[in-house]
N, C-alpha and C positions, 0 to 999 in steps of 0.2 A: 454319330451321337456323342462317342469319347472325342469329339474332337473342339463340338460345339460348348460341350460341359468345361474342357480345359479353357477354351475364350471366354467363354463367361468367369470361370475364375480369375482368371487372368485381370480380365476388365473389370474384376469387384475390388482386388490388390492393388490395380493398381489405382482406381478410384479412391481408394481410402488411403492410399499416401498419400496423394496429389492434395486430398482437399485439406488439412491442415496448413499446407504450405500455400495455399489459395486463399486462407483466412487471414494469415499474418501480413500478408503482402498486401491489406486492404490499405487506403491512405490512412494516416494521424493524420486525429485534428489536433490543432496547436495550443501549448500547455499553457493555462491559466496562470496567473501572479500566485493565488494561494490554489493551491492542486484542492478539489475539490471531493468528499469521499469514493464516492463514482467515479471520477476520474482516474483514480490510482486502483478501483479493481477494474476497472477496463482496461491499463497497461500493465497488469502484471500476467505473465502468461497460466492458462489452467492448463493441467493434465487432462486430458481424456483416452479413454480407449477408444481404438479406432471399432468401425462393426468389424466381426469376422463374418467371412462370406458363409450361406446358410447351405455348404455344399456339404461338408463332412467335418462336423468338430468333433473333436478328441477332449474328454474330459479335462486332459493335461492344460488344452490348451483354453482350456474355460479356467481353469484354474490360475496361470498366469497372466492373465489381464486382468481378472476384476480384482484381485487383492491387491495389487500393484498400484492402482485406483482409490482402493479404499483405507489404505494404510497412511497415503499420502495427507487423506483428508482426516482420517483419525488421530496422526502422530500432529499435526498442526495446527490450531484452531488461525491463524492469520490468514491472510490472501496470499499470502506470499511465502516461499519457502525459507524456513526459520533463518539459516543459514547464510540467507542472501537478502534478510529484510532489513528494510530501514523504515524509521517511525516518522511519522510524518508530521511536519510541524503546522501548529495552530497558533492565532496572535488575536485578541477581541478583547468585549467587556461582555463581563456575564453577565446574561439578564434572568437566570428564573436555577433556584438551587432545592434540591429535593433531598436532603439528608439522609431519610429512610431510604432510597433508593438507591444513595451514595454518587449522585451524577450532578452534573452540571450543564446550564447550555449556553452556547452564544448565539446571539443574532446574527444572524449575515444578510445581505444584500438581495439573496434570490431565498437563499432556506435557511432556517437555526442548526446547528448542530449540538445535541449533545453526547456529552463524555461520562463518562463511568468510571469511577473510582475504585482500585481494587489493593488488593493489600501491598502488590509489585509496583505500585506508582511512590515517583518521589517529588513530594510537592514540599516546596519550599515556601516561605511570605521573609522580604529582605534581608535574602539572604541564608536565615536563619530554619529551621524545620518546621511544617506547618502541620494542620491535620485537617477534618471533613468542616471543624466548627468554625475553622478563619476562611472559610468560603462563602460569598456573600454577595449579592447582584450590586450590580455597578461597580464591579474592580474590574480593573483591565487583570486580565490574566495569558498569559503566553506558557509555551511549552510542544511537546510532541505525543502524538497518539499512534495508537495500531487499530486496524480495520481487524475484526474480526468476521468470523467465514458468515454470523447469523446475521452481520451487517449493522451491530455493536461499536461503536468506537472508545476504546478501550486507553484510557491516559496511562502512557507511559512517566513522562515528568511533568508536572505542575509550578509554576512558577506564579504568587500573586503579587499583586501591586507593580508598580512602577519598577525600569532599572533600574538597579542598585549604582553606584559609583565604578566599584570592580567590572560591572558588565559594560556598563559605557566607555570606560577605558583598553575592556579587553577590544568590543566592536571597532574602536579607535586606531587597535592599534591593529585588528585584521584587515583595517580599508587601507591604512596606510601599507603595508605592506603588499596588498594586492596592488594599487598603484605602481610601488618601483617595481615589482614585476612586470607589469604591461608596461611599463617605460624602461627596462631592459631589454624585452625580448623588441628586436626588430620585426614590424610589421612587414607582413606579404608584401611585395610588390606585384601588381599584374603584369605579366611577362606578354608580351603581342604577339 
């Protein structure tokens, strides 16, 4: 009977390493031109505790998994860990603006999204510093967001209107420079 009890533990430990590493190794599908908000919490990885086997837990050890869990999601409101996040950029015309609400949306192609204004966004209109009142449908507006855990997306920088001159010459001069790089670096040859 002690021996059947060790195999089953055994085959519960080592079920619940394996299957994490069963999940990640599933295929991607392949990334959209503008990453869509779903998309970017499908590739960011989550925490989980794995189950502990129902053989003998030890308070201790209830104790070190679920807080380890729950700190993660309390110390972070993003999808991603604060430390390793990047905000993700959006490009459209607004079509529908709610002032009391402090959000905004754009139409897109399959769904609208919108953003939410909060006091950490930096929205700019040509150049110059903007506020909730110079937001207004039909401006194109550009900039980048953070997904929030309730599924919120949350404007980081705001940009309205049209490039500026400064940003058409900055993008000018980052394409140019990407070019003599890839006409530096020698291309692969296939070796037979």
């Amino acid at each position: 009977m002690k021996n059947k009890l060790r195999l089953i533990t055994a085959f519960a430990v080592a079920f619940a390493c394996c299957v994490p590493l069963t999940t990640k190794a599933a295929p991607k599908k392949s990334a959209s031109p503008s990453p869509s908000p779903m998309a970017s919490a499908s590739a960011t990885p989550k925490t989980k505790a794995s189950p502990a086997p129902k053989t003998a837990s030890s308070p201790a050890a209830k104790t070190t998994s679920s807080p380890a869990a729950k700190t993660t999601a309390d110390t972070s409101k993003t999808t991603t860990d604060a430390s390793k996040a990047r905000a993700i950029p959006f490009h459209g015309m607004i079509s529908a603006v709610d002032s009391r609400a402090r959000t905004f949306t754009i139409a897109g192609k399959e769904h609208s999204r919108t953003f939410r204004i909060t006091d950490k966004t930096m929205m700019t209109k040509a150049g110059a510093p903007a506020t909730m009142k110079d937001v207004v449908a039909n401006e194109e507006v550009r900039g980048s967001y953070w997904k929030v855990m309730d599924g919120t997306l949350e404007a980081k920088t705001v940009k309205l209107g049209p490039k500026t001159d400064a940003e058409k010459a900055a993008d000018e001069k980052r394409k140019t420079k990407k070019k003599e790089k890839e006409s530096a670096e020698p291309s692969p040859s296939p070796t037979p």
